[in-house]
PDB file of N, CA, C and O in Angstrom:
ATOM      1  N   UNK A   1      55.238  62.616 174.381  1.00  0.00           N
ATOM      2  CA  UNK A   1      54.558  62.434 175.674  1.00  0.00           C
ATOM      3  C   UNK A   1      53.068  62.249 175.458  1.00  0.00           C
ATOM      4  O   UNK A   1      52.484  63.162 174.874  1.00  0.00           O
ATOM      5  N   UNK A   2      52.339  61.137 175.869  1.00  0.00           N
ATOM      6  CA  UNK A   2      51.066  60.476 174.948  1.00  0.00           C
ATOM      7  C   UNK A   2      50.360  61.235 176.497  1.00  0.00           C
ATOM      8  O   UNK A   2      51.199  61.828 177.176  1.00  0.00           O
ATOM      9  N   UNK A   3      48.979  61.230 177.016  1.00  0.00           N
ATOM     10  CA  UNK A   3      48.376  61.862 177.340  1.00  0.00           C
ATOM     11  C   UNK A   3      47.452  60.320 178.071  1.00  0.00           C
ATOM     12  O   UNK A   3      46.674  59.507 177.573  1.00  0.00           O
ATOM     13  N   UNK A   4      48.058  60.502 179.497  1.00  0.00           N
ATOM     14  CA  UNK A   4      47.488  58.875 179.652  1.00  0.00           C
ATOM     15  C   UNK A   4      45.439  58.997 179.917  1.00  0.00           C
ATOM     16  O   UNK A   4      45.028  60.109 180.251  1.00  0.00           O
ATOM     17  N   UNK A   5      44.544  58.028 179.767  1.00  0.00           N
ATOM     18  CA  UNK A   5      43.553  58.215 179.423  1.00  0.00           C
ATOM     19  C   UNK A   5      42.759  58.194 181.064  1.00  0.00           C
ATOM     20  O   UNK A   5      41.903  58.913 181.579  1.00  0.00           O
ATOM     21  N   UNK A   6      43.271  57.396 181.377  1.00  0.00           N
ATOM     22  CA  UNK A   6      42.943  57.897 183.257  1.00  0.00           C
ATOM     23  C   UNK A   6      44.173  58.372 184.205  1.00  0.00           C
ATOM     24  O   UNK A   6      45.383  58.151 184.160  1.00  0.00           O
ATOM     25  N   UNK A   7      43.199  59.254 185.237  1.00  0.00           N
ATOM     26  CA  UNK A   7      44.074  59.655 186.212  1.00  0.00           C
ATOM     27  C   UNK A   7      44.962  59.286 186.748  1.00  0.00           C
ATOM     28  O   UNK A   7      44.707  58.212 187.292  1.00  0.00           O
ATOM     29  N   UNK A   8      46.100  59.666 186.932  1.00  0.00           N
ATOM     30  CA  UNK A   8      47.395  59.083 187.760  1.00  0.00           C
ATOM     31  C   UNK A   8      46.861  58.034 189.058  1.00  0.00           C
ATOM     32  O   UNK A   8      47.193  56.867 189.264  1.00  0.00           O
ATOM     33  N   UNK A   9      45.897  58.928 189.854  1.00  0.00           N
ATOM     34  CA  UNK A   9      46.015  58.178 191.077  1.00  0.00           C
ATOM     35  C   UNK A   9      45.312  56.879 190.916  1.00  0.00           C
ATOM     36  O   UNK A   9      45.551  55.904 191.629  1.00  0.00           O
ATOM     37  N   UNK A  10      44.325  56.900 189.832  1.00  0.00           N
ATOM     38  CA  UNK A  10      43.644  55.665 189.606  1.00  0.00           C
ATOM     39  C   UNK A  10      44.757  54.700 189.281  1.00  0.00           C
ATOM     40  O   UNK A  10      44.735  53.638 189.904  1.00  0.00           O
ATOM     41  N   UNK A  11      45.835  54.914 188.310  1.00  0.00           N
ATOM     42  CA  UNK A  11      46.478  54.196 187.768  1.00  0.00           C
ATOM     43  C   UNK A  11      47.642  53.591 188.466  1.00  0.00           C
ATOM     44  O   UNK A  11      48.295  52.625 188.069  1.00  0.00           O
ATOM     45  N   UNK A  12      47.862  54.425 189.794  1.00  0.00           N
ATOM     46  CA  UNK A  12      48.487  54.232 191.174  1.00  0.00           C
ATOM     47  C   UNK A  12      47.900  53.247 191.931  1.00  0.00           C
ATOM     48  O   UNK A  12      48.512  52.359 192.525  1.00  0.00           O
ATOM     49  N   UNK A  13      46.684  53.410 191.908  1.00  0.00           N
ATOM     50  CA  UNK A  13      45.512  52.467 192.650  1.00  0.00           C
ATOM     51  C   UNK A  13      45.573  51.113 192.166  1.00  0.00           C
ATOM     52  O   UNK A  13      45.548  50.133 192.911  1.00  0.00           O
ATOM     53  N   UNK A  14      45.647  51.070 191.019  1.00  0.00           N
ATOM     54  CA  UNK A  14      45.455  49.841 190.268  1.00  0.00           C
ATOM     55  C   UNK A  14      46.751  49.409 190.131  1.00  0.00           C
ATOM     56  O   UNK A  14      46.812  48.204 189.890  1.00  0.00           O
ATOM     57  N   UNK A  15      47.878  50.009 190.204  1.00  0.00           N
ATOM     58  CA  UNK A  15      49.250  49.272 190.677  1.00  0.00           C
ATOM     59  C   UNK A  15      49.884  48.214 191.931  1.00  0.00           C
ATOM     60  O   UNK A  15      50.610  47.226 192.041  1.00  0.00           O
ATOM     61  N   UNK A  16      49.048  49.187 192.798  1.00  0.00           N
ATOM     62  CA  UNK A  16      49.327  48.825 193.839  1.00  0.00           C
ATOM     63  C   UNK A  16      48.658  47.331 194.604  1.00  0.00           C
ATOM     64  O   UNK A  16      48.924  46.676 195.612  1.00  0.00           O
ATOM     65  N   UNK A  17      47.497  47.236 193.305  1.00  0.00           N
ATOM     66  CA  UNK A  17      46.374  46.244 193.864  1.00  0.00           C
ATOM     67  C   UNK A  17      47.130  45.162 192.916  1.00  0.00           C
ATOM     68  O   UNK A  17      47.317  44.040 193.386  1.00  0.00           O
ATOM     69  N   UNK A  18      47.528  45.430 191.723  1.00  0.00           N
ATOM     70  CA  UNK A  18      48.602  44.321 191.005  1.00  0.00           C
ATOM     71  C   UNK A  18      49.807  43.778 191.858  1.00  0.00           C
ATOM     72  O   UNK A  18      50.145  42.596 191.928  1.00  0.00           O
ATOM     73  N   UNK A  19      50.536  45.098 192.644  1.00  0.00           N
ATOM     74  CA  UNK A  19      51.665  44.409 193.550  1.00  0.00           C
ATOM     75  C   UNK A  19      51.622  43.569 194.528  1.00  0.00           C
ATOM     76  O   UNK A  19      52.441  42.731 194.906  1.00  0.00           O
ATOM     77  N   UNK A  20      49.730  44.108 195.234  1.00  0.00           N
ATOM     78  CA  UNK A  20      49.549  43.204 196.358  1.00  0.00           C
ATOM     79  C   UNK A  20      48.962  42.004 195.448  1.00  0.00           C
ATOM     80  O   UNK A  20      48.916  40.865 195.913  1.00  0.00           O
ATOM     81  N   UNK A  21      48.576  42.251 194.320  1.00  0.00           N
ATOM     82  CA  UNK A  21      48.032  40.726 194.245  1.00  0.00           C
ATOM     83  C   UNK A  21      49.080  39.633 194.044  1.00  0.00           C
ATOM     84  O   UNK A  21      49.033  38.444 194.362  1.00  0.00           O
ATOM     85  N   UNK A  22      50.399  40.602 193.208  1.00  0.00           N
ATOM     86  CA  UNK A  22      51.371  39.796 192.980  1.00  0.00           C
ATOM     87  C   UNK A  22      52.341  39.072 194.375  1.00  0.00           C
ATOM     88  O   UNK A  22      52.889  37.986 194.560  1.00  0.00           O
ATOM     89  N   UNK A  23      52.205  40.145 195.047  1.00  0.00           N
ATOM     90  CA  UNK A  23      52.242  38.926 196.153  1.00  0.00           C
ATOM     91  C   UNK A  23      51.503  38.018 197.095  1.00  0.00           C
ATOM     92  O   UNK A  23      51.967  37.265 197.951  1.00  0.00           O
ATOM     93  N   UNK A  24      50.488  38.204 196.821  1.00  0.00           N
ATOM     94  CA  UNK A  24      49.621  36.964 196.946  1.00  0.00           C
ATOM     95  C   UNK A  24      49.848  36.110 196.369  1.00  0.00           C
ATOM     96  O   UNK A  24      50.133  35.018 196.862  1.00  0.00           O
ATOM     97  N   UNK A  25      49.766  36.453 194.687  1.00  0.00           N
ATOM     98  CA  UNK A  25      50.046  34.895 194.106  1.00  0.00           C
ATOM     99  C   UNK A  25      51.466  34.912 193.135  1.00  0.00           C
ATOM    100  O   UNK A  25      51.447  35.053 191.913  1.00  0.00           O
ATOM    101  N   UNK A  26      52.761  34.725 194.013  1.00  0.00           N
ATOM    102  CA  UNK A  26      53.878  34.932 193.063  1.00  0.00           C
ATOM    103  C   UNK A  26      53.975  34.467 191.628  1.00  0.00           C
ATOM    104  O   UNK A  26      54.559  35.063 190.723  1.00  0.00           O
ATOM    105  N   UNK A  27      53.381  33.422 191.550  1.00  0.00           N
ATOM    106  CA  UNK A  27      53.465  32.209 190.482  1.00  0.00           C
ATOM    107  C   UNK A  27      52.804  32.869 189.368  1.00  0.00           C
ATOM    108  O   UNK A  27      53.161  32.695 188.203  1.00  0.00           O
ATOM    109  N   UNK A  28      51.752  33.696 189.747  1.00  0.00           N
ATOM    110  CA  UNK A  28      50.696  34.053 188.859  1.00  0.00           C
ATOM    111  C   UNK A  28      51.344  35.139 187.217  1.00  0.00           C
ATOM    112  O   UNK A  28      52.066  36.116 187.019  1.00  0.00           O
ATOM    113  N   UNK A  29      51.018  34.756 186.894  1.00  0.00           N
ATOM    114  CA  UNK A  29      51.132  35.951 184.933  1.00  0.00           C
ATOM    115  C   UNK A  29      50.459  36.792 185.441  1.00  0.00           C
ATOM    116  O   UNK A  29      49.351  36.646 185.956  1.00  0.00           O
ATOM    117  N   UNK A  30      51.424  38.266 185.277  1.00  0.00           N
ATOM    118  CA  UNK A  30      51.294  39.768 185.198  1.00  0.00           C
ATOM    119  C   UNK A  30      49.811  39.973 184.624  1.00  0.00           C
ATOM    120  O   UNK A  30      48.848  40.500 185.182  1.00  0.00           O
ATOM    121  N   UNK A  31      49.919  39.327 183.178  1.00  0.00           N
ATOM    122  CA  UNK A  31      48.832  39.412 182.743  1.00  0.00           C
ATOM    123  C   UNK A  31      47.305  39.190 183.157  1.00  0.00           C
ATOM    124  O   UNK A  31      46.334  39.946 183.173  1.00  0.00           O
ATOM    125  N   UNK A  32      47.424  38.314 183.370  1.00  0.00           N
ATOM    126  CA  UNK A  32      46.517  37.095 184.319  1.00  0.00           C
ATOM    127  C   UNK A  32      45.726  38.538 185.580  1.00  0.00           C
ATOM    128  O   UNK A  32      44.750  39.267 185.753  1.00  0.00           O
ATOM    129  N   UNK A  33      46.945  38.175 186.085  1.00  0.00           N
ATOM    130  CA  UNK A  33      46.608  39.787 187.283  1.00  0.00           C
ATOM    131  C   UNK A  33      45.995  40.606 187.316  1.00  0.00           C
ATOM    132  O   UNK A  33      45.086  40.787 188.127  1.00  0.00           O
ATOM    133  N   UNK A  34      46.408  41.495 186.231  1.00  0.00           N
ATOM    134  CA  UNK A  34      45.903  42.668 185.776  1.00  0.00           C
ATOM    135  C   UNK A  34      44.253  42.712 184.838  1.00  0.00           C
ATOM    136  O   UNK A  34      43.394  43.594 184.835  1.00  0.00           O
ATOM    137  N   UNK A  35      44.301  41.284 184.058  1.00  0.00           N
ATOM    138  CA  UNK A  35      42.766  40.699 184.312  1.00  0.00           C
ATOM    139  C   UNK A  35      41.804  40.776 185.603  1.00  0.00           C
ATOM    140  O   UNK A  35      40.669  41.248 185.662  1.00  0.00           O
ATOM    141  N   UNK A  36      42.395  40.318 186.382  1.00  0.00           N
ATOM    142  CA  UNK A  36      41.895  39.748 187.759  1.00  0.00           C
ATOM    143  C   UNK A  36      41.237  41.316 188.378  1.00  0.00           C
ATOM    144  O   UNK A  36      40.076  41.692 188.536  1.00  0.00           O
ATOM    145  N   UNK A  37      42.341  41.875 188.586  1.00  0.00           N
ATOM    146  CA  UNK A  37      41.916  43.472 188.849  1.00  0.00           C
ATOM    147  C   UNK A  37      40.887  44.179 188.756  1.00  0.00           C
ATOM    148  O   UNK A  37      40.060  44.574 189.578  1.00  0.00           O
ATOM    149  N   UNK A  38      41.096  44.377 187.008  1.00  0.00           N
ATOM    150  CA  UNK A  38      39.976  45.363 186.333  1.00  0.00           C
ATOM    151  C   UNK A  38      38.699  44.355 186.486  1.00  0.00           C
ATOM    152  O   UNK A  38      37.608  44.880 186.709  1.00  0.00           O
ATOM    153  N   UNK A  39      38.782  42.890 186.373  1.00  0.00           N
ATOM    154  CA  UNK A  39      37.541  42.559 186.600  1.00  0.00           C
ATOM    155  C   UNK A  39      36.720  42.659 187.692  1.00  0.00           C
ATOM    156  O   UNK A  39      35.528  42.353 187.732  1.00  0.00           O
ATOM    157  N   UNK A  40      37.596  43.228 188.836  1.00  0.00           N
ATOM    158  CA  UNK A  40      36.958  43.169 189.961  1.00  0.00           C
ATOM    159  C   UNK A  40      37.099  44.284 190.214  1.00  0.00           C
ATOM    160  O   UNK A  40      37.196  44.380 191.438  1.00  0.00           O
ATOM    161  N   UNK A  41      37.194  45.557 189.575  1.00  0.00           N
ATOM    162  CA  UNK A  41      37.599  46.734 189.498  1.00  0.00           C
ATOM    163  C   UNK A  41      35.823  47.282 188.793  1.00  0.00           C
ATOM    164  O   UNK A  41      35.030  48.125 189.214  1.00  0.00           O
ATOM    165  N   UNK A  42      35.769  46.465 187.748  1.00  0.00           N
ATOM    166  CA  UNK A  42      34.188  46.335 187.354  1.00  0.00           C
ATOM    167  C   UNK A  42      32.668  46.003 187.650  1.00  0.00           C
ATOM    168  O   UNK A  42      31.554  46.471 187.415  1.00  0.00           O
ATOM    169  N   UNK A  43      33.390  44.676 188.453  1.00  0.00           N
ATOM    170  CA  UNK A  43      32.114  44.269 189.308  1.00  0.00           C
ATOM    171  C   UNK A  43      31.855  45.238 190.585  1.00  0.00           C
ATOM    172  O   UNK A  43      30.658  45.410 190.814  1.00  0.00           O
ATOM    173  N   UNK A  44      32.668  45.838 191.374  1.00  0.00           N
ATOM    174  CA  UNK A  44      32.083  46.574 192.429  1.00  0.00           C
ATOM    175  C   UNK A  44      31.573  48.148 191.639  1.00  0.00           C
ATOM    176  O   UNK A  44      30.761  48.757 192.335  1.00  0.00           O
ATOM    177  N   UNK A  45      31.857  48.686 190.621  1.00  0.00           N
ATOM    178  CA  UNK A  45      31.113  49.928 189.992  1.00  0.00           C
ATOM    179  C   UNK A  45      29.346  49.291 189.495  1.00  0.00           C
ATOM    180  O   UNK A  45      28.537  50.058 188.974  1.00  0.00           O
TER     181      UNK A  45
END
């Protein structure tokens, strides 16, 4: 059992913004996404 490096709810947070993005853009790579996220997860800090 590895010891995840951020908080659950953050990591909840950032799920949930992948699911809505994924349905925004069905077509789009998981990957791609989860780019998309943290980068904009960065620019507003």
């Amino acid at each position: 059992d590895c010891e995840l490096p951020v908080p659950e709810t953050e990591l909840t947070k950032a799920a949930q913004k992948i699911q809505y993005a994924l349905k925004a853009f069905p077509d789009a790579d998981l990957e791609v996404l989860a780019e998309l996220v943290d980068a904009l997860e960065k620019r507003r800090s």
